[in-house]
C-alpha positions in Angstrom: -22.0 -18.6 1.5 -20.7 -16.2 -0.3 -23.7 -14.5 -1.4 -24.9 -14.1 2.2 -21.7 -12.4 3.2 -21.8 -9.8 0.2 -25.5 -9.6 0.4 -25.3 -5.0 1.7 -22.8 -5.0 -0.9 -25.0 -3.1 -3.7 -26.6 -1.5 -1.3 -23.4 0.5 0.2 -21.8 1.6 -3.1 -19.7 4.5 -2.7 -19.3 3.7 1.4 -16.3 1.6 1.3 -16.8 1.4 5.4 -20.0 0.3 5.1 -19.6 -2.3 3.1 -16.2 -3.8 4.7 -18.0 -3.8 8.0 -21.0 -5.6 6.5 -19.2 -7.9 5.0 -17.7 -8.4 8.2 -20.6 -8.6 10.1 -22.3 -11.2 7.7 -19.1 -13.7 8.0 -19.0 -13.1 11.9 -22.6 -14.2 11.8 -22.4 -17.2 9.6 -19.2 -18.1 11.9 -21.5 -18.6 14.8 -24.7 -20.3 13.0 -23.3 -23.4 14.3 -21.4 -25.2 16.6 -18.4 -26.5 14.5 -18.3 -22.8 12.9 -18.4 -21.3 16.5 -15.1 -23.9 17.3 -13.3 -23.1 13.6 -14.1 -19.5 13.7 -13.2 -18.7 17.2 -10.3 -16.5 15.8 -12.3 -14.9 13.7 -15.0 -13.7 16.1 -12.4 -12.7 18.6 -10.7 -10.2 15.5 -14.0 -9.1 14.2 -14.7 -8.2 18.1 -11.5 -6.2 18.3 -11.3 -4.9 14.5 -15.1 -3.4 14.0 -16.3 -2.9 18.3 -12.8 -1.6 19.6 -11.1 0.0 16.6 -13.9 1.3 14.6 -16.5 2.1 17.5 -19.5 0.1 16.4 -21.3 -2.7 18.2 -23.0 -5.0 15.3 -23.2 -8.1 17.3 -22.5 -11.6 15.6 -26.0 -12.4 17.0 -28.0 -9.9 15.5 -30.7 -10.6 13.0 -30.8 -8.7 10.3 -32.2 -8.8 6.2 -30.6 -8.4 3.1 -29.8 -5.0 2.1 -28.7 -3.3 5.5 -26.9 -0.1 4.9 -24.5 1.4 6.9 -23.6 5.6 6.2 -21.1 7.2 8.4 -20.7 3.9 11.0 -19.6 5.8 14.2 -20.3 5.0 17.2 -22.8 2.6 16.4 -24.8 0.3 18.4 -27.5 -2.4 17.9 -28.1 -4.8 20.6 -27.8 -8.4 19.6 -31.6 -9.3 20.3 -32.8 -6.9 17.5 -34.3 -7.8 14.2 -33.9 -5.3 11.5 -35.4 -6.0 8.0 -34.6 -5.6 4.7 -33.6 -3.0 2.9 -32.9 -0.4 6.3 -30.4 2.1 6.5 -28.6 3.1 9.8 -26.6 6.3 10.9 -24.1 7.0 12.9 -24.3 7.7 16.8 -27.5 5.4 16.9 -28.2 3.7 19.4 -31.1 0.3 18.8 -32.0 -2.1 21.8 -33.5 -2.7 25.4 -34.8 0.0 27.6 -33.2 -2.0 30.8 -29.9 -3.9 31.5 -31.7 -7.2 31.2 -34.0 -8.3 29.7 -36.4 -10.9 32.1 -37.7 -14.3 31.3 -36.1 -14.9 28.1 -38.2 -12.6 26.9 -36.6 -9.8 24.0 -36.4 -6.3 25.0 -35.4 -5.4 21.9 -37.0 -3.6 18.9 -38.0 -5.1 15.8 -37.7 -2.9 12.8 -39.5 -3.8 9.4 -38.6 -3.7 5.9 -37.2 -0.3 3.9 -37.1 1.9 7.5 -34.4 4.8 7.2 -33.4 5.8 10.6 -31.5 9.1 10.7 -28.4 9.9 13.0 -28.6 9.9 16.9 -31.3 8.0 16.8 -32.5 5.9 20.0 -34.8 2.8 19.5 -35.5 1.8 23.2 -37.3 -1.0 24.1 -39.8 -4.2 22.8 -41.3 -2.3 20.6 -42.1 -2.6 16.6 -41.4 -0.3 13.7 -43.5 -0.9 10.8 -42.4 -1.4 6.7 -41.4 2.1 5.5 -41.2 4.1 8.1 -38.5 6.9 8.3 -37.2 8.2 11.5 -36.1 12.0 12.0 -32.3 12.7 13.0 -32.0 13.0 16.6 -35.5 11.0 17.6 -36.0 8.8 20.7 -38.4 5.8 19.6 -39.8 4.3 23.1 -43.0 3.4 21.2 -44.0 1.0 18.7 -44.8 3.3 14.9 -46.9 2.0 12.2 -46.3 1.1 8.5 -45.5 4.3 5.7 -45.2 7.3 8.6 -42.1 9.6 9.1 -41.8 9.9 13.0 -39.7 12.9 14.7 -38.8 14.5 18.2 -38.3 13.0 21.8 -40.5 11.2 22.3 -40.9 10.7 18.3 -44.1 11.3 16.9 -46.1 10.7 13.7 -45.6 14.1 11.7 -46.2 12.8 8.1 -48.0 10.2 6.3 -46.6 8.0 3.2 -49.0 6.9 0.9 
């Protein structure tokens, strides 16, 4: 267990924020893999709701799935819906906003993005909608994403756009 909870910890040195709310996050998360946990833990998730969503502004749901490595610089105002997947290795930035383009999503269906491996998505960022983002793929400051983008590109602008190429 406890490797799972400090699994961001390498990964956030020198962000002491990052790394308490990761930590956080990761314990809130294991709290609700099952039943018993949800019925042990029920304290827990209620503090982690108050501590991390009310007092420090950023909406990681318990119900989020996300890979080993996450990194978290300048967490304000922060939000990623709980249907997301994010994987391994991403970073995220404040006032960014990740997850369905409408207030619900219909037929049990995911309206929710999934974001690939080693994606660095810059600040005021908006990810909208059932879309994909390919494996290292970085994402402009300030870029609305209401499209899916493909592996190794750096994508910019409202709407965001292709601009570069990785190789």
């Amino acid at each position: 267990m406890s490797n799972n909870i400090f699994q961001d910890w390498a990964n956030n040195k020198g962000y002491f924020k990052g790394r308490l709310i990761l930590m956080l996050f990761r314990l809130a998360h294991f709290s609700v893999s099952k039943k018993i946990y949800i019925i042990l833990f029920c304290w827990y998730l209620f503090l982690y709701r108050f501590f991390v969503e009310w007092l420090l502004g950023i909406e990681l749901s318990w119900n989020l799935t996300a890979g080993k490595g996450l990194k978290l610089y300048h967490g304000q105002s922060l939000i990623v819906n709980g249907n997301t997947v994010i994987g391994e290795n991403c970073t995220l930035r404040h006032c960014t906003t990740i997850g369905n383009k409408t207030a619900e999503s219909g037929n049990g269906v995911s309206d929710s993005p999934i974001i690939g491996n080693n994606v660095d998505i810059g600040a005021n960022v908006c990810v909208l909608g059932n879309i994909t983002i390919g494996n290292n793929v970085i994402i402009g400051a300030g870029s609305i994403v209401v499209k899916s983008i493909p592996d190794n590109c750096v994508v910019a602008g409202n709407p965001a756009k292709i601009i570069k190429k990785l190789e």
